[in-house]
Each structure stands twice: as structure tokens, then as C-alpha cells.
N, C-alpha and C positions, 0 to 999 in steps of 0.2 A: 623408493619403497618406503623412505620415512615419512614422507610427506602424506605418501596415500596414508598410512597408519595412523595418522592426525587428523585425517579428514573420516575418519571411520568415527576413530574415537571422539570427533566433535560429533557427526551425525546422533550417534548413540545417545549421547548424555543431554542433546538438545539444549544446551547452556552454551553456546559459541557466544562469546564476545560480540558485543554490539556497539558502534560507536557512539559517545555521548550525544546527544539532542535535546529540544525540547522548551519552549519557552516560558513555561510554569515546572515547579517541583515538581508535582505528580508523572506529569508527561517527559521528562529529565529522567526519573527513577525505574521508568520502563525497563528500562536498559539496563544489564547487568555489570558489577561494578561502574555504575557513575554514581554521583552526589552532586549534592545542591549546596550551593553558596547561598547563607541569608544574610549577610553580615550586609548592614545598609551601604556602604561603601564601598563594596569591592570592586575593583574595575575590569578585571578578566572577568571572561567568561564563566557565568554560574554553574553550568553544566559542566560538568568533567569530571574526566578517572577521577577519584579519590585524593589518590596521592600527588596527582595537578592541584587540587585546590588546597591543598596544606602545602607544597610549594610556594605557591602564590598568595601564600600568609592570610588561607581564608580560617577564621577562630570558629565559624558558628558553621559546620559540614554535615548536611540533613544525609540521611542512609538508607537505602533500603530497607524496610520492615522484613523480619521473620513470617513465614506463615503461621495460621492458626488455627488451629483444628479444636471446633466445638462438639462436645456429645450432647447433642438435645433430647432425647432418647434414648436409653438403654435399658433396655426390658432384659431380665432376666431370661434364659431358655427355660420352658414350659413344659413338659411333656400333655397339659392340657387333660381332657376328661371331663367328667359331668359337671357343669357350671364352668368349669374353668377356661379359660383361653388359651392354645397351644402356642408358642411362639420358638420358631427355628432359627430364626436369622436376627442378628442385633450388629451395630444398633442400628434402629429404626429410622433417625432422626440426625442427618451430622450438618452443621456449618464449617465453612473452611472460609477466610482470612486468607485470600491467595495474590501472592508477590508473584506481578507478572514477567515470564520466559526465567523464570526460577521452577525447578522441579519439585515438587512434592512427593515423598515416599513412604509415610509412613502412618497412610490411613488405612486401617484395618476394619477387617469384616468377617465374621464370625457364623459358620452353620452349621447344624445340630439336629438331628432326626429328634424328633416330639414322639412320642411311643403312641400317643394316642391321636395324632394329626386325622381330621376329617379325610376323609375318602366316598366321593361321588360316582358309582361306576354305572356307566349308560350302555344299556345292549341295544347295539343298531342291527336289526336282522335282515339280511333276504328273507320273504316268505316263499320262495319258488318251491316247486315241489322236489326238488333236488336237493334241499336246505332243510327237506320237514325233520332230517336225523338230528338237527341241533335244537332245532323247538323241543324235541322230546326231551334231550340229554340236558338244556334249560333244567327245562321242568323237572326232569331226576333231582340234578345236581344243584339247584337252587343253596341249600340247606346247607353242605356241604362245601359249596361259596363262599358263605354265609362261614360258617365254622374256621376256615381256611382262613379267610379276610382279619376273622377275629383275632386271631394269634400275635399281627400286626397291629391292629387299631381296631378298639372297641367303635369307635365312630363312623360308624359308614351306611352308605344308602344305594341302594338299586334302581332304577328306573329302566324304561322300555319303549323300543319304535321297532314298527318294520316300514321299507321302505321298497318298493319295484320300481315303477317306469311312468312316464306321461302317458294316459289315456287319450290317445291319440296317432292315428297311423301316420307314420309306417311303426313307431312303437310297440301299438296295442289294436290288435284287429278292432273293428269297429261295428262287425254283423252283428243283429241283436243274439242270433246264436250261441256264439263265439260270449258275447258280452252276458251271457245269462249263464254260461256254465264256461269260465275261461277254465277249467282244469280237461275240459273237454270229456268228463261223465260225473254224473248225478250220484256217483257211489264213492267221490271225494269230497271231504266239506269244502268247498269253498265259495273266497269273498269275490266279490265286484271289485275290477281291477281298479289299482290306482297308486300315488306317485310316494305319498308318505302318511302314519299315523301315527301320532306321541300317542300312545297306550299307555304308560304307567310314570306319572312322575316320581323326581326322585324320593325313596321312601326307606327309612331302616323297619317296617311291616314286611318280612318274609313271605308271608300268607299271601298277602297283597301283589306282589310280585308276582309268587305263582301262578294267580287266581290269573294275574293278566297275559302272562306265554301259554296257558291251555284255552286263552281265548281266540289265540292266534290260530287263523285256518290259512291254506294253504291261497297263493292267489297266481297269476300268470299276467304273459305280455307276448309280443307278437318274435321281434326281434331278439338276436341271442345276449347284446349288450344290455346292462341294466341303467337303468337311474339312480342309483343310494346318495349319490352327491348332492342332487336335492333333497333327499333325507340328512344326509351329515350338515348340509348349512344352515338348516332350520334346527338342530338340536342344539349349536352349536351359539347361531344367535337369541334364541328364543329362552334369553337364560332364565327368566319370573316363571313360563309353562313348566319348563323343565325341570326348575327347580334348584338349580344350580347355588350353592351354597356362597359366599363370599370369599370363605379364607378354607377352600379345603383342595385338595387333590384331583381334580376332574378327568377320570378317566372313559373314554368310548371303545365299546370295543364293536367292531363294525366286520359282522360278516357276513362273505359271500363265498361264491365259487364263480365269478365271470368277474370281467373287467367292468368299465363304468363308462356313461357316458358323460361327456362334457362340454363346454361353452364352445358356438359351431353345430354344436350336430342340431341342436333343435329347428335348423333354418329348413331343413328336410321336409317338416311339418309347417313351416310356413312362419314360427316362434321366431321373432327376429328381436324384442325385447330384451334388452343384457339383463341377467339376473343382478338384483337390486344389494341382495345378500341383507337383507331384513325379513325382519319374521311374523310369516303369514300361516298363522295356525288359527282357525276356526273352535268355536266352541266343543267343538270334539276330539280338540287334535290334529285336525286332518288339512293338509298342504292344498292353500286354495289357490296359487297362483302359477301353479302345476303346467297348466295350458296352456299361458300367459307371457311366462317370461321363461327364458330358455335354462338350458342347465349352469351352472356355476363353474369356474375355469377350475386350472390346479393352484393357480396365485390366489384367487380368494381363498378357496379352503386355506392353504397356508397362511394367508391374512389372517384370517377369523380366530382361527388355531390360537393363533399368538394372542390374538386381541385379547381372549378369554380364556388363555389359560389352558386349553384342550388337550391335553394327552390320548392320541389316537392309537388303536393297538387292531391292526389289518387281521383277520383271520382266515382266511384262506383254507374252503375243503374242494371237493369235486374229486373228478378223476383226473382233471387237467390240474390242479392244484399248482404242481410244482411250475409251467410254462406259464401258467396267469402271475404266479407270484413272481417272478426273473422278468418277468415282460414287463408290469403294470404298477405291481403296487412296493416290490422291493426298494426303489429307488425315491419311489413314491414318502417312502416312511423317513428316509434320511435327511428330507427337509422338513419334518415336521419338528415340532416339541418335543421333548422324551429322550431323543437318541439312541432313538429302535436303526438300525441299520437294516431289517427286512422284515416281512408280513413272518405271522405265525403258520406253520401249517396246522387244519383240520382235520381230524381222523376222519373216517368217513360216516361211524355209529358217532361222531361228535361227544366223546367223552373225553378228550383229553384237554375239552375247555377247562374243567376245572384247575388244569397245571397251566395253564394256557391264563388265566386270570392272574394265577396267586406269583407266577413267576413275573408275570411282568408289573403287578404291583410290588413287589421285589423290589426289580430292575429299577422302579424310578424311585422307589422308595430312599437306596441306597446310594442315587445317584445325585448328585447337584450341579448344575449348569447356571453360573450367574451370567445376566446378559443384563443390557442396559438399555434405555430409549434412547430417545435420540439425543445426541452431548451437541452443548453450542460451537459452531464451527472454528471459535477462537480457543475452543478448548480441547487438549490431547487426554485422552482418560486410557490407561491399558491395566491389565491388571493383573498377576503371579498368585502365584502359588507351589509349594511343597506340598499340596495335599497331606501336611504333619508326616511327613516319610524321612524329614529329616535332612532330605538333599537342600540343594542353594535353590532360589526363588525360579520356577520356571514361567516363562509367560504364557499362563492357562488360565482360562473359567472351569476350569469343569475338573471334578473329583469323583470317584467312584470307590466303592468297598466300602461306604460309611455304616456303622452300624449306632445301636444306640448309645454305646461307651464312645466310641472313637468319631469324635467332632470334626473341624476341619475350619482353617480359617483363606483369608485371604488377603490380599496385598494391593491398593490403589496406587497406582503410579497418574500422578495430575500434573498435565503444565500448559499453563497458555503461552501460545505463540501472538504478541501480538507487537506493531508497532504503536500503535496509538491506543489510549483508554478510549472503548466503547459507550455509547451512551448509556447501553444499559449495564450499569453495573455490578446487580444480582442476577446471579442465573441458575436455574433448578434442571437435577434430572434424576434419572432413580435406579436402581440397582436390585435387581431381584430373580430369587430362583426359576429358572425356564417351567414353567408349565402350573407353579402357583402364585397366590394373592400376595404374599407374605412381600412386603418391599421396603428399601431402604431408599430415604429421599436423602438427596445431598444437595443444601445452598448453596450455592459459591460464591464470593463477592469479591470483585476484582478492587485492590488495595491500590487504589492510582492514583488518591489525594494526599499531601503528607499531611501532616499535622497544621503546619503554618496556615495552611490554605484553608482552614477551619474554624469556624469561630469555637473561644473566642482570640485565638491568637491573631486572626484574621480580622481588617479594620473595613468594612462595607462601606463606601461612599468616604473614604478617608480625604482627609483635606492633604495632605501628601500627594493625594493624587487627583485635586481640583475638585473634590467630591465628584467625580465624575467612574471612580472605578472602583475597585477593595487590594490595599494595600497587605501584600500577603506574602510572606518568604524573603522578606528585602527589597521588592519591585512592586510595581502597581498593575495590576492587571485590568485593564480599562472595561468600562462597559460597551454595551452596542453603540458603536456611532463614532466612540472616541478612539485615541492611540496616542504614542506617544511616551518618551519615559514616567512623565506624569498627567498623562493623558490628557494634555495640552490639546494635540488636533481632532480638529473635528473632520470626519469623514461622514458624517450623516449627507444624506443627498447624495446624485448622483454623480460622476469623475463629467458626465457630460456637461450638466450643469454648470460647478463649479469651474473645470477648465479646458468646455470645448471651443473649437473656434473652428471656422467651415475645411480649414487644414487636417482638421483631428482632434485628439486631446493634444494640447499643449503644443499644437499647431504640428505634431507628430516630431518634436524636435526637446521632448520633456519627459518629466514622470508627474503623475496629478499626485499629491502629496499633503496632506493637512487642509484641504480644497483648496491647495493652492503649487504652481506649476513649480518642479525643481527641474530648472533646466541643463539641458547637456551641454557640455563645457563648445564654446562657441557659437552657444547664443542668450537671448537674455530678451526680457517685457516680462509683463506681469501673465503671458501664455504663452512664451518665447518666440513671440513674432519677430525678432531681430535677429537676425544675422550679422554677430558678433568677427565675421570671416570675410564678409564682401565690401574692404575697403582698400583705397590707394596704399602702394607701396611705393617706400621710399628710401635710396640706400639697400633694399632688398629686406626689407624690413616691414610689416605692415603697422603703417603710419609711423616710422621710422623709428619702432623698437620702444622699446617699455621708458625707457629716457625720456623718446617726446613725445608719447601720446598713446592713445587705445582708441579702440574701433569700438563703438558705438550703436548698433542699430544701423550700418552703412557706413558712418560718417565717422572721422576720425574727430576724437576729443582731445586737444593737444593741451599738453602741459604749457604752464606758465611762459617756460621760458620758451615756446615755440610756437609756431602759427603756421598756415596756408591747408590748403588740404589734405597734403598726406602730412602733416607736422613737420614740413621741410625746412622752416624757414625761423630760425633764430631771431628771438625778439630782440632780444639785449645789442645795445647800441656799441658795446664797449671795446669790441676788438675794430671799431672802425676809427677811434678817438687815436691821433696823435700825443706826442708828449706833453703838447699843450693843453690834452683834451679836448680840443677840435674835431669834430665829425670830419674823417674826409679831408682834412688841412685844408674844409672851405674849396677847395675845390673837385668837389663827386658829391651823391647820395650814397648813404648807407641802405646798402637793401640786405634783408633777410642776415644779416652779422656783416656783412662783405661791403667793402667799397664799391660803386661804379663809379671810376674818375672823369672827368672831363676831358675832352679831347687835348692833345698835348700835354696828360700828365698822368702818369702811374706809380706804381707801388700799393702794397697792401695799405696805405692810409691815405695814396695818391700825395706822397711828399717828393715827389719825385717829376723834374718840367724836361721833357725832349729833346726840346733845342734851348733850351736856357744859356745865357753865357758863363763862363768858368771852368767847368770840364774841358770843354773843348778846346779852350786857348790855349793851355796848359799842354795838349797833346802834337799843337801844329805840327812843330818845328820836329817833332818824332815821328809823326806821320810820315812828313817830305824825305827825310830821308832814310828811314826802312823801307818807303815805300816805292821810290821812287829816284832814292839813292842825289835828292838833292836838299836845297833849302841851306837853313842857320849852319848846320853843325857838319863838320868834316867827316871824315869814318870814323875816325878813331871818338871822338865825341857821341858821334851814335851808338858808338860799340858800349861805352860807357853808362850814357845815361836812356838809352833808350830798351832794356831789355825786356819791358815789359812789353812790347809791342810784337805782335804774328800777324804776320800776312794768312792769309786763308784761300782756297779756292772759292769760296762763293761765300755768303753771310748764312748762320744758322739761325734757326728761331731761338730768343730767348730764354733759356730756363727758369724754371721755379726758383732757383735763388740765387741771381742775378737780375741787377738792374742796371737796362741798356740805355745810353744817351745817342741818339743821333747827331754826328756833328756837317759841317759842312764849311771845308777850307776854299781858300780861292789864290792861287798860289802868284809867283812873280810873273809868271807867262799869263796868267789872267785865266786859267783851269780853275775848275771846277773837281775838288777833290772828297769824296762824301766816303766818312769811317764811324766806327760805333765807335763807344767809349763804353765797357762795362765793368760794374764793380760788384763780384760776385762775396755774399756774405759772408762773412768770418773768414774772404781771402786778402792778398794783395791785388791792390787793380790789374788788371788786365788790357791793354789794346792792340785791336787786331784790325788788318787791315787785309786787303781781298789779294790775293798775288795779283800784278799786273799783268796784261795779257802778252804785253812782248816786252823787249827787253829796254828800257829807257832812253839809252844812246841811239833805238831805232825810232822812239814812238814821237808823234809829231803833238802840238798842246791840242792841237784840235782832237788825238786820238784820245791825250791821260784827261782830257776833260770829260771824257766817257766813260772815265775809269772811275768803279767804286771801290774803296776801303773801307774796311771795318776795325774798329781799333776798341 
């Protein structure tokens, strides 16, 4: 359970710990808690926690920058009026200095009802003959409007459309009958059908207004759906006709009693053209692309809404009223601008427009919605509020109950998430009340250079670093082409170039490096075409071990004192020299350190003759009788002086340290008696003779003349 509690509270604060990186300062300081090493000499790693580099005795420790919040603009709030300019929201204008996957908290935003804020309001009328009760109660109540509106904001303008259907069947009958009297009798006035007509731009003339809703006669269409969508999109885009102000309040109030038709159904009539959602109003007003291009979706209107600021207020009469409003436009209103959550209903004499106006310039009067454009994707923006109630920050846009005393601020929370500095390092977006002009632009500028990396602390084309880089934070940061601590190699061209060879780069046995091959351990050339591994062993050793030699490109390269192909063979003459210094005692070659003796003569310096005479004489007389139980000496004399002598069952091969003499006696019966003589190192001599095969007193001379001994 602790652990989840820490990953919550990292989630939240978005400041989790990042490991240090980065091979310049700025891209190093990304990361929360690291620092940069500048100190020209320091040999750990630059990047690191803080308290690593004061550790590791670094003096010059660059730090993350603080953010910085610029006010560029700060317009006083305005209540505005004749000449003056109304200003509700401040400031206008902010820079921020922002240290990145560092939080920002404490950019403020400020809004304000202006008493005398502009105010636009556009009547979109059905003209059906079901609707004439609101053209009338128009024309009553104009005045009244007018009086109401004022209470709120002296500054305000009326304007006028009505809008029906495509002239076109199945919409709108099409017999000239039908088409000469659509009310279907000559004792109603009415117009020639059709899709929409701006009648009055926006205007604070009262008179003018009037004059144009008693201009209004009644008009008709075939089907029970209407058209007003292609009226609402050309009021909405056609904002120079309309008249649409820059910095005021733009309210529509748009009604009917039926539902609407929209993008789809004109395919009926054969309309297959998407509506464009630009504005096609002829010199009188009147909707000429009507026939042409089909109706408009419910995602454009809500586009355009936005685009311009449109506050739309549904007003809904009939006797179906309440099922049109729940079916079509209730739901309709809660994606609009404003944050009407349903249509108004229409009485049915249409007199309760006038509460019907004044309440819902109210409602948005006293309402504020900050919403944002679009934030750059490395960037997190949210934003709080108390609405001044006094409670802890809640994360909301939107405040309501404002009046002209009681203001209301808000709270920017900013943090870029990012691993790496972006190339673009200013980035703009803007902040502003839903449904007016009024906006607040914020720069941002992502702080990801330190100071060192700047001239003039920063050395461009520095001889530190071969004029070839700019010498910046204690290291050199090389240009295109170069690398290197002091941007010594060149990398310009290409790795092929420099170190290919039909094997690959580096004969696929390397890394291309400075354009030139650093090859992997076991082999070696100038593009590691040798195979530092494919030579003789010797001893179990390749080329009999670091002592005598290295492998080469194939070939063993022996050291001095060694030679032959795998480095087998000992140059030096010295261990073949006797005491007199004689090679061999003159009789062998010294090969590879070692003797080979001449026939009849061995030992390690061949000082040693086989049958020579001396050994042998010495041993006769001890021979004959261990062996043989005769000869010079009686028992008791053999038992004496002959104890160095063993009979053996067979003769063994010589060992390593002993050297054997062959003798060969010829006794008083005229035998042939053959024994070694061996004198093994740092012992007493030794002689051994063979046992005889049988016992003496039986064997004849012709048998012990077959007899060998070994002594």
C-alpha cells in the first residue's frame, strides 16, 4: 500500500526523478536535480545528481534555472463606454522562462464583468406560418429589448435573418402554383420560398430593426423538417455582412418550432456537394449556394461557434415544443459555447422572448469559461480555481454568480514533459473567455541552454578545440563533420568511404571511428582484415603464449628469443653449452635450445659416450658375482662392496634423470655378459643387472651368454 501511495503522489506532482543524461549543459539540466560540471578538468562524469558532483570535487556546478514569469501586458479592467475600450480579462500579454519537467504554479489570470461590455444579438427566425406569433411579439417587444439589454450594457446592436428550406424538391414543391402562393391563399402575404436572408445587419438604430421584422411576411416548404442550419452557418461565417463586432458578446437567438435538417439529407435532392462552411451572401442577403451544396453537419456549426465566438440561445415554440426540444436541440445546446444545457421554450403569443433574451444575456454575462487553443504537445497546461469562495484551488475553467463587484481569478498550472530540448524553443498559445474576443496570449520559451553555452562565455571555433567546434561549459562541442574530445576526428564522408571493404565496414570485424577502423579485440589492419586468432598453437598456447610471440594477421611474430612458426623454438644457444662452453661437447647440434647428440652419446649437453671405457671396468667384477654368483670376489666380498648392484626382471627405459651407460663384459668361460651402468642425478650410482633366467650351477656358458644384465 506504500508503495502505490508514491506512485500516486509521483503521478500528481509530475516531478518524478529523472536519471542524469546529456552531453552538453542544457540537455544535462533537463532532468530534475542534475547539474553540470564546467571545471576544465574534471574527469567524472559532468552530468550528475548535484551532490555527485561536489563529491567528486567538482568547484564550478551549473543548476537549474528558476522559471520566469513576464507581464507584457497588463491592462487595467475597464468597464468601457463611449470611446473607451472595455477590458475584462488581464493580463493580456505574459512571457514565461520555463525550466523543463519542472512545474509552474503560480501564473495568474484575472476576469471582470465590464458594465458596459458590447453586446451583438442576431434573431434567426423561422418565417413559417406557425412562427408569424413571434414576428409580431419581435415587433411589439423590440423597444422593450432594447430597455431590458440597457440595464446591463449601454452598448449593444440588433440585427436580423429568417431562414426556411432549399427550394428544391422533395423540400419545397416545385408547381408554379405551389411556387406563386407557397402559403397556399392570396389573403396571406407571402414571400417566394427560399433557404435564407440577412435582413438587418447588426445596428443600435431600434427603428431600423423594427422597420425590418414588419418586413418579414410569412413564407413555406414542402416537407415538415426545416433548413435554419444553412441560415445559422452563413450568420455565423459571414461576419463583415453581419456586422459582427471584434471585441463584444455575439449572441444568436435562433428560432423555431421543428427540428432541422442536416449534412446527408440533401443527397435526396441529388445535393452531393459538402457544405463549404463559407459565406455566400449575395448583394441582398440572400443564401445563393442554397441548391448547390448540401446542409451543414452538427460538427461544423460547433466549429464555427467556436471559431467566432457565437453564443447560440435555441428557442423553441409550437405545440410539439417540449418533444422537439428533448429530441433535438436540448443536447444540441450542451456542446455549444455559452453553457446553456437546453433550448428555451416559446410561449405560444411569443411574448416571453423578452425574458427569454434578457435572462440569457444574464446567464452568459455572469458566467466565464476560459478555454485554450491548442498547447504544444510537449507542453501540460491545467488550470484552478476558487472562483474567490475561498476554498483550496479546484481544477476548473469555469465560474459562475460573477457580478460587477465580485471578480474572479484563476490559476495556470504549466510543465513540459520532455526528454530532449526541442528545436523549436518558443511556443505561443492563448487563453480566453468561451464565446468572446477578449484573449490572453502566453509565450513560452523552453530554458535548455545554460549560460556557458552562450556567448559571450562561449568560445565559437575555439583553438581548444582545433577551431573545428565552440568550446562551451568545460568541453568542446564540435561542429558538423568533427568529434572528439577536441574535435580532433573527422567524420565528414561517408563510414563506407572511409572504412569499407567488400566484407563490410571494417571488414564487419570493427567500429568506423575518426574514418578510421577501431577494431575488435582479435583482430587488427588498417580495416581489420587480419585475424589476430587464426594462428599455430604451441604448448597449448597460441604461438606459445605472450613470452614468445603474438599472432599477427595469421602468422606468429615471435619474440627475440624465439623462432619457427608457432614461436616453438628457443633461439638462444646457452643451455646447449657445456662447462667449457662448447655447443653440444662437439658432439650433437643445438636445435631450438636442446641438443641432438650423435649417435653413441647423450645427456642434455651430450657429455655423456655409451660404451666408453671406465664405467664399465669398474662394475665387472660386481656384475659376475650378483649376477651370476661368480668371478674376482667370494660372497662375503660381494656382500661388501657390491651393494650397489640389482638384478631386475627385464631392463626399464631410462628416465629424465638418470644417465645410462651400456656395458658389455666377456667373462672367463668366454660369455658374453651385457648390463647398464646408471648414474642417476644428485644420487649414489646405481647398478642393476637383469635376474638370470635360471639358477647358475644349472645354466651352461652358452645359455648366460644370452643372458642380459643391467647394472
Amino acid at each position: 500500500m506504500l508503495l502505490f501511495g508514491l506512485i500516486i503522489i509521483c503521478l500528481v506532482a509530475n516531478v518524478c526523478s529523472q536519471a542524469c543524461s546529456g552531453a552538453r549543459c542544457g540537455d544535462c539540466l533537463i532532468n530534475d536535480g542534475c547539474g553540470w560540471c564546467k571545471d576544465s578538468e574534471f574527469s567524472f562524469p559532468r552530468c550528475a545528481p548535484i551532490n555527485q558532483l561536489t563529491d567528486n570535487g567538482c568547484v564550478a556546478v551549473i543548476k537549474r534555472k528558476e522559471h520566469v514569469v513576464q507581464l507584457l501586458q497588463n491592462d487595467e479592467f475597464s468597464d468601457g463606454g463611449p470611446g473607451l475600450e472595455p477590458v475584462q480579462i488581464k493580463p493580456q500579454r505574459i512571457k514565461i522562462r520555463l525550466t523543463p519537467n519542472s512545474q509552474l504554479r503560480n501564473v495568474m489570470v484575472f476576469y471582470k464583468i465590464a458594465k458596459n461590455f458590447p453586446l451583438d444579438l442576431y434573431f434567426l427566425n423561422d418565417p413559417s406560418y406557425t412562427m408569424r406569433q413571434l414576428t409580431s411579439s419581435l415587433n411589439l417587444l423590440a423597444n422593450d429589448i432594447a430597455n431590458d439589454i440597457a440595464t446591463l450594457t449601454t452598448d449593444f446592436t440588433f440585427g436580423l435573418g429568417t431562414s426556411m428550406d432549399k427550394v428544391v424538391s422533395p423540400f419545397t414543391r416545385q408547381d408554379p402554383k405551389y411556387l406563386a402562393t407557397p402559403c397556399g391563399t392570396t389573403s396571406i402575404p407571402c414571400d417566394f420560398p427560399y433557404s435564407f436572408i440577412h435582413r438587418q445587419s447588426l445596428t443600435n438604430d431600434i427603428t431600423a430593426f423594427t422597420n425590418a421584422v414588419r418586413g418579414v411576411n410569412t413564407t413555406g416548404n414542402q416537407d415538415i423538417v426545416e433548413g435554419l442550419l444553412d441560415g445559422l452557418m452563413q450568420v455565423m461565417v459571414c461576419g463583415d455582412r453581419i456586422g459582427w463586432r471584434k471585441k463584444s458578446r455575439r449572441m444568436v437567438i435562433y428560432a423555431t418550432d421543428i427540428n432541422f435538417h442536416h449534412a446527408g439529407d440533401g443527397r435526396v435532392a441529388g445535393i452531393l456537394q459538402p457544405n463549404d462552411g463559407l459565406c455566400h451572401l449575395d448583394s441582398n442577403g440572400k443564401y445563393t449556394m442554397a441548391e448547390v451544396q448540401d446542409y451543414p453537419s452538427v460538427g461544423q456549426i460547433l466549429q464555427k461557434a467556436r471559431e467566432n465566438n457565437i453564443n447560440i440561445i435555441f428557442v423553441i415554440g409550437g405545440a410539439e415544443n417540449e418533444f422537439i426540444r428533448n429530441n433535438y436541440y436540448d443536447k444540441f445546446a450542451t456542446y455549444l459555447p455559452g453553457g446553456f444545457n437546453n433550448a428555451s421554450e416559446l410561449t405560444t403569443d411569443g411574448s416571453n422572448i423578452l425574458n427569454i433574451v434578457g435572462s440569457s444575456y444574464r446567464r452568459l454575462r455572469e458566467t466565464v469559461k476560459l478555454v485554450m487553443t491548442k498547447v504544444p504537445e510537449e507542453l501540460d497546461v491545467e488550470i484552478y480555481s476558487n472562483c474567490r469562495t475561498g476554498r483550496i484551488l479546484d481544477k476548473t475553467n469555469n465560474c459562475t454568480g460573477l457580478t460587477l463587484e465580485k471578480w474572479t481569478n484563476f490559476t495556470l498550472f504549466l510543465f513540459s514533459n520532455m526528454t530532449t530540448c526541442p528545436d523549436q524553443r518558443t511556443v505561443n498559445f492563448t487563453i480566453f473567455p468561451e464565446g468572446l474576443e477578449e484573449r490572453v496570449e502566453i509565450e513560452v520559451e523552453h530554458v535548455c541552454d545554460c549560460d556557458c553555452q552562450l556567448e559571450p562565455e562561449a568560445e565559437s571555433n575555439s583553438t581548444r578545440c582545433n577551431q573545428r567546434g565552440t568550446y562551451e561549459c568545460g568541453v568542446c562541442h564540435c561542429n558538423e563533420g568533427w568529434s572528439g574530445d577536441s574535435c580532433e576526428c573527422d567524420e565528414r564522408g561517408s563510414e563506407t568511404e572511409a572504412c569499407g571493404t567488400e566484407a563490410g565496414i571494417c571488414s564487419n570485424a570493427g567500429n568506423c571511428t575518426c574514418r578510421k577502423c577501431d577494431c575488435f579485440e582479435g583482430f587488427s589492419g588498417d580495416k581489420c582484415e587480419c585475424n589476430d586468432r587464426n594462428c599455430p598453437y604451441f604448448n597449448g598456447n597460441l604461438c606459445g603464449g605472450p613470452s614468445n610471440g603474438r599472432c599477427s594477421c595469421g602468422s606468429c611474430v615471435c619474440d627475440p628469443a624465439y623462432s619457427g612458426r608457432a614461436c616453438d623454438c628457443m633461439t638462444s644457444t646457452e643451455a646447449c653449452k657445456d662447462s667449457n662452453g662448447t655447443l653440444c661437447s662437439d658432439k650433437g647440434n643445438c636445435v631450438c635450445g636442446k641438443c641432438e647428440c650423435s649417435a653413441g652419446f647423450r645427456g642434455e649437453v651430450c657429455e655423456r659416450c655409451q660404451s666408453c671405457p671406465g664405467t664399465c671396468s669398474t662394475n665387472n667384477d660386481c656384475v659376475e658375482c650378483v649376477g651370476f654368483n661368480q668371478g674376482a670376489y667370494n660372497q662375503s666380498v660381494c656382500l661388501s662392496k657390491c651393494g650397489n648392484v640389482e638384478t631386475v626382471a627385464i631392463f626399464l627405459e631410462p628416465g629424465n634423470e638418470t644417465t645410462t651407460t651400456s656395458c658389455i663384459l666377456q667373462d672367463n668361460f668366454g660369455c658374453l655378459i651385457y648390463y647398464n651402468s646408471e648414474n642417476p642425478i644428485y644420487k649414489e650410482c646405481v647398478t642393476t643387472v637383469q635376474n638370470p633366467m635360471h639358477d647358475i650351477a644349472d645354466v651352461s656358458h652358452d645359455e648366460i651368454a644370452n643372458e642380459t644384465s643391467h647394472i
